[in-house]
C-alpha positions as CSV (number, residue, x, y, z in Angstrom):
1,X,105.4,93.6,72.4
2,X,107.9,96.8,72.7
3,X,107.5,100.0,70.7
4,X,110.1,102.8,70.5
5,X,109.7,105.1,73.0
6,X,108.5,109.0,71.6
7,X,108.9,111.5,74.5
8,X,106.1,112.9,76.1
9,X,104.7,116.0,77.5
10,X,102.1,116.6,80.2
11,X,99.1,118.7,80.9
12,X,98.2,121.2,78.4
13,X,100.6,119.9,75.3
14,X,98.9,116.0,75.4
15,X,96.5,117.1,72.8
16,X,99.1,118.7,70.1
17,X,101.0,115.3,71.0
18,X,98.3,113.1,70.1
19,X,98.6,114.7,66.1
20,X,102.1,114.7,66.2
21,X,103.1,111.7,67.3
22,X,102.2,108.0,66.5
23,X,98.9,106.5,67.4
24,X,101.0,103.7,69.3
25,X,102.6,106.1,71.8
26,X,102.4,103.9,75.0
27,X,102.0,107.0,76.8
28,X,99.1,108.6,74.8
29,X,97.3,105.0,74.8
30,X,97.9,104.5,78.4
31,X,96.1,108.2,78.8
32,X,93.5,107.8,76.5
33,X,92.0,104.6,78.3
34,X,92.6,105.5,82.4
35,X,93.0,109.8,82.2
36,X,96.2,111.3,83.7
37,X,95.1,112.2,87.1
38,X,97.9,109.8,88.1
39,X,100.3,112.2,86.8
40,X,99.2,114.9,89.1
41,X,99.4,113.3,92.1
42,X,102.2,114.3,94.9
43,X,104.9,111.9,95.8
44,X,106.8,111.6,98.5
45,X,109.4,110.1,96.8
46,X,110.6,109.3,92.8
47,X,110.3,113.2,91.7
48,X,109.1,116.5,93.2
49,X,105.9,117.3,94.5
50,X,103.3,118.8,92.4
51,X,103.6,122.7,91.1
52,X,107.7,122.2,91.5
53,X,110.4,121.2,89.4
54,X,110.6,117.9,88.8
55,X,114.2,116.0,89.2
56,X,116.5,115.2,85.9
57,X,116.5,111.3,87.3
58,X,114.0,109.1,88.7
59,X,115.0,107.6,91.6
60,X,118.5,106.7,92.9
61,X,119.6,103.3,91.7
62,X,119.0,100.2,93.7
63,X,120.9,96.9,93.4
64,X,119.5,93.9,93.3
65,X,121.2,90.9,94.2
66,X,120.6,87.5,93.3
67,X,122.6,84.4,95.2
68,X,122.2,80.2,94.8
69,X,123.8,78.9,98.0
70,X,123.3,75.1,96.8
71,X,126.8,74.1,96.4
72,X,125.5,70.9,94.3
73,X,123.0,72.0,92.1
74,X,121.9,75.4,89.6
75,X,119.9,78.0,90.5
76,X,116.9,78.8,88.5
77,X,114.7,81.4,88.5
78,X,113.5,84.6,86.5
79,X,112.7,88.2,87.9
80,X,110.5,91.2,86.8
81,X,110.8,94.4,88.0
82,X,108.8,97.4,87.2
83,X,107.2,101.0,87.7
84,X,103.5,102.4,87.5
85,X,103.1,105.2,85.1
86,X,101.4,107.2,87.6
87,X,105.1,107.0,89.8
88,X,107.0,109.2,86.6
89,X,106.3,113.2,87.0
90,X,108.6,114.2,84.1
91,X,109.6,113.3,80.8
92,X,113.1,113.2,81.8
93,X,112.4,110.9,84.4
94,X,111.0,108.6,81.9
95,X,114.2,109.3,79.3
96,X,116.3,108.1,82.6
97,X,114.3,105.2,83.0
98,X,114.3,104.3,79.3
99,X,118.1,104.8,79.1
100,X,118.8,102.7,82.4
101,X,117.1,99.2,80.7
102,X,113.7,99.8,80.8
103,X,110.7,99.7,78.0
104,X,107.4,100.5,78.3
105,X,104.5,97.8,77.9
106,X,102.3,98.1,74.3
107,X,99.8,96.1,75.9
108,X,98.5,95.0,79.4
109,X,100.3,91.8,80.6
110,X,99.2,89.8,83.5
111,X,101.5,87.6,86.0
112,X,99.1,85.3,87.5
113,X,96.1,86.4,89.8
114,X,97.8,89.2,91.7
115,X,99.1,92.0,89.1
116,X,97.9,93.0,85.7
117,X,100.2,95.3,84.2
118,X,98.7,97.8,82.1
119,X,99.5,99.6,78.9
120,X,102.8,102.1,79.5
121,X,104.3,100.4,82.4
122,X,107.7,100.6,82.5
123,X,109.2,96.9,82.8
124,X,112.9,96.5,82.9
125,X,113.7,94.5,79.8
126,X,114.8,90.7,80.4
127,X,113.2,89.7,77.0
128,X,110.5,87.8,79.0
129,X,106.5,87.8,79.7
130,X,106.4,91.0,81.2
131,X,110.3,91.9,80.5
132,X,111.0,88.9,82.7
133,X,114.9,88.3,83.0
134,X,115.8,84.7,83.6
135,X,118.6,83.5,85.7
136,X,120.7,80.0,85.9
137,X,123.4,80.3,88.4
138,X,126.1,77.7,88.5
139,X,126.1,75.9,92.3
140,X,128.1,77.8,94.9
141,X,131.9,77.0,95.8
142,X,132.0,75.1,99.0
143,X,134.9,75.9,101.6
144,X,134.2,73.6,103.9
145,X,132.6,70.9,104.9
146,X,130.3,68.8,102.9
147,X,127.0,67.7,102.1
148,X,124.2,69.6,104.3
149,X,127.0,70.3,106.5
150,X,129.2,72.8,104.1
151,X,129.5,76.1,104.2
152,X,130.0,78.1,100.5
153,X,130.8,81.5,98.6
154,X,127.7,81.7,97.1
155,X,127.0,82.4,93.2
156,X,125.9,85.9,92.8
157,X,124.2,88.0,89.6
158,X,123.3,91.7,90.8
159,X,121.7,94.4,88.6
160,X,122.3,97.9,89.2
161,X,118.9,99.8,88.2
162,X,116.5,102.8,89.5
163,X,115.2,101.8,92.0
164,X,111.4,100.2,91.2
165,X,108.0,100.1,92.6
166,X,107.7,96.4,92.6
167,X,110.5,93.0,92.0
168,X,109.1,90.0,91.7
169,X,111.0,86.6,91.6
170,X,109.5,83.8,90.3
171,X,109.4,80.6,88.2
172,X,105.4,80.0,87.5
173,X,103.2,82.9,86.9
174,X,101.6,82.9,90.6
175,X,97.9,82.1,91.2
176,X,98.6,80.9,95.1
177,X,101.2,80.6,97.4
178,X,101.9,77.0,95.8
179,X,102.9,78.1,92.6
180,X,106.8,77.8,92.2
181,X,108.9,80.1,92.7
182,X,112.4,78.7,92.1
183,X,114.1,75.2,91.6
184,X,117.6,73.5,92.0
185,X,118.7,71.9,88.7
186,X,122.0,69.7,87.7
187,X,123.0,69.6,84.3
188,X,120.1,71.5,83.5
189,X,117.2,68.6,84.8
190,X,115.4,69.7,88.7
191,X,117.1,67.6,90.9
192,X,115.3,64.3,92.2
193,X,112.9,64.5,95.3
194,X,114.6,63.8,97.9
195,X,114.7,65.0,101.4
196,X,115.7,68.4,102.1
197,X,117.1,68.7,105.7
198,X,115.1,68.8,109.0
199,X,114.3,65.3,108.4
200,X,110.8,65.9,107.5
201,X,109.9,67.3,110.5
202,X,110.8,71.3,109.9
203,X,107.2,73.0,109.9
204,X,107.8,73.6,105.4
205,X,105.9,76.5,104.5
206,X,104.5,75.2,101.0
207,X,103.7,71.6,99.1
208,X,107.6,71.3,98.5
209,X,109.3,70.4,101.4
210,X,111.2,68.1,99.5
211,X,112.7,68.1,95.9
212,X,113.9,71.3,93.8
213,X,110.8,73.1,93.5
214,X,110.5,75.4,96.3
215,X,106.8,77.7,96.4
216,X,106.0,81.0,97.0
217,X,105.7,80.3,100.4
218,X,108.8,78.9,101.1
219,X,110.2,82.9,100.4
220,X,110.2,84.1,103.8
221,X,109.2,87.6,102.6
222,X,106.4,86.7,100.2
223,X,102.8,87.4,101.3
224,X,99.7,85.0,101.3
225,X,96.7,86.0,102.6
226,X,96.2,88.2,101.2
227,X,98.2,86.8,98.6
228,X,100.7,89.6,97.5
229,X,104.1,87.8,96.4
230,X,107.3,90.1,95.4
231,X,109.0,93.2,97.5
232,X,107.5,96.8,96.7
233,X,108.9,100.2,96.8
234,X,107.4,102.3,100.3
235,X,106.9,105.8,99.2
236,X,107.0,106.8,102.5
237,X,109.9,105.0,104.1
238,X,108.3,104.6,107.3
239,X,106.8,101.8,109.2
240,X,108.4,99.0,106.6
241,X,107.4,95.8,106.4
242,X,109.5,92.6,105.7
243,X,108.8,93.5,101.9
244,X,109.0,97.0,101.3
245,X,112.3,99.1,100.8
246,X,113.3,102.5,100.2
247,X,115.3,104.2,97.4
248,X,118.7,103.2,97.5
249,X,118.5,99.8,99.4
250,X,120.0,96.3,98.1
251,X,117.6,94.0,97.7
252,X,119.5,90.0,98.2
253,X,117.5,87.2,97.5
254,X,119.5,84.3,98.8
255,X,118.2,80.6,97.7
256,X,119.3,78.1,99.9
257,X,119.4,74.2,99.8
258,X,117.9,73.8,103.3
259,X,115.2,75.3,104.8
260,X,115.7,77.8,108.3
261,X,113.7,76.7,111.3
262,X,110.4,78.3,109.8
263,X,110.5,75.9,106.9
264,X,111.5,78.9,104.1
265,X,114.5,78.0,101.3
266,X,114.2,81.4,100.0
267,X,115.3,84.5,102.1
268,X,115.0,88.3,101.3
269,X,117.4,91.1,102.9
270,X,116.6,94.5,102.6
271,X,120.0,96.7,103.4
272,X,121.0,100.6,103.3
273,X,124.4,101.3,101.9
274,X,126.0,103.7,103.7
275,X,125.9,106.2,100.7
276,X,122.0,105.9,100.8
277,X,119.9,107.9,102.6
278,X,116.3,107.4,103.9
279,X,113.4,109.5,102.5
């Protein structure tokens, strides 16, 4: 599903680049089928605007944080994150991508109804459909209390990449908001449905209110109508949304045994360290 990656060169060159190169260039085959006017457009953020020099990096790193606040059960869940071809203005942009983690897609891949990858996109590279990367956290380490009742240091994995247009967490490839997104395990095997706090009277958002699986709508973040599930880069950085974010930010996706009052077990948080700055 992966190729080595053989550098590019824009406008004018793409045609002595097409004899010299191979014929599987993801690049070449990504031009050859939808044109490179994506390459000319201007961005306001990820590399200089059109006519100027383009930047030796991509975009500044963002970190991504996953946590499982279940002190009696495993986390589980994958993540994929990834960037449009149309987003790189520079082959050393894509060289910084390549060299922070990231491959480029041979051929289109889909993840359920909402996104179809196509041919060149750059996929940060879990080994997964889609350079998925999937997680099992161990259950976090109460310090006090117990039972719904305990607080807990959370287990945490982070990732430390440029930042991309687009993270999705997930378990199922998503056709709705009922498809799952995550589930609490012990000993490897989803825990047992039983109830999961509020007493079965918290308004859930999705078909799981009680068991391990937890849906895409039970991520507080995660868009439904229309349905849109996953966080995405803002080239702007203004008027945000609950799942947009900036260059820079930390993206925490905490996973929690108990719903909050609006029924979701999975919360987003979308922070600026203090060394980032704000397009």
């Amino acid at each position: 599903m992966r190729l080595k990656h053989v550098r590019f060169i824009l406008g004018g060159l793409l045609g002595v680049m097409a004899c010299t190169t191979s014929p599987l260039n993801p690049f070449l085959t990504y031009t050859e089928e939808y044109g490179v006017a994506g390459q000319q457009q201007q961005t306001a953020a990820g590399g200089a605007p059109s006519g100027g020099a383009a930047a030796a990096t991509f975009r500044r790193d963002a970190t991504i944080s996953f946590r499982n606040n279940h002190t009696e059960a495993e986390l589980n869940v994958s993540f994929v994150a990834w960037v449009d071809v149309s987003s790189i203005r520079s082959a050393d942009q894509q060289d910084d991508l390549l060299a922070s983690g990231f491959t480029q897609l041979t051929h289109s891949e889909s993840l359920g109804t909402p996104f179809t990858l196509p041919v060149g996109t750059f996929v940060y590279n879990g080994g997964g459909v889609a350079g998925a990367t999937r997680l099992v956290l161990g259950a976090a380490q109460a310090t006090s209390g117990t039972g719904t009742a305990a607080t807990a240091t959370p287990t945490e994995r982070t990732f430390v990449l440029p930042t991309p247009d687009a993270i999705l967490a997930f378990i199922e490839s998503p056709v709705s908001c009922e498809s799952v997104a995550f589930y609490f395990s012990r000993d490897g095997e989803p825990l047992t449905a039983v109830p999961e706090g509020g007493g079965g009277t918290a308004p859930f958002g999705g078909s799981t209110s009680t068991g391990p699986f937890k849906t895409m709508a039970q991520v507080d973040v995660y868009q439904c109508s229309p349905f849109r599930p996953g966080v995405f880069f803002s080239p702007t950085g203004t008027g945000l949304t609950p799942n947009e974010f900036v260059e820079g930010q930390r993206i925490i996706f905490d996973f929690n045994p108990t719903p909050d009052a609006n029924g979701y077990f999975g919360k987003v948080t979308i922070e600026t360290p203090e060394t980032a700055t704000t397009p």
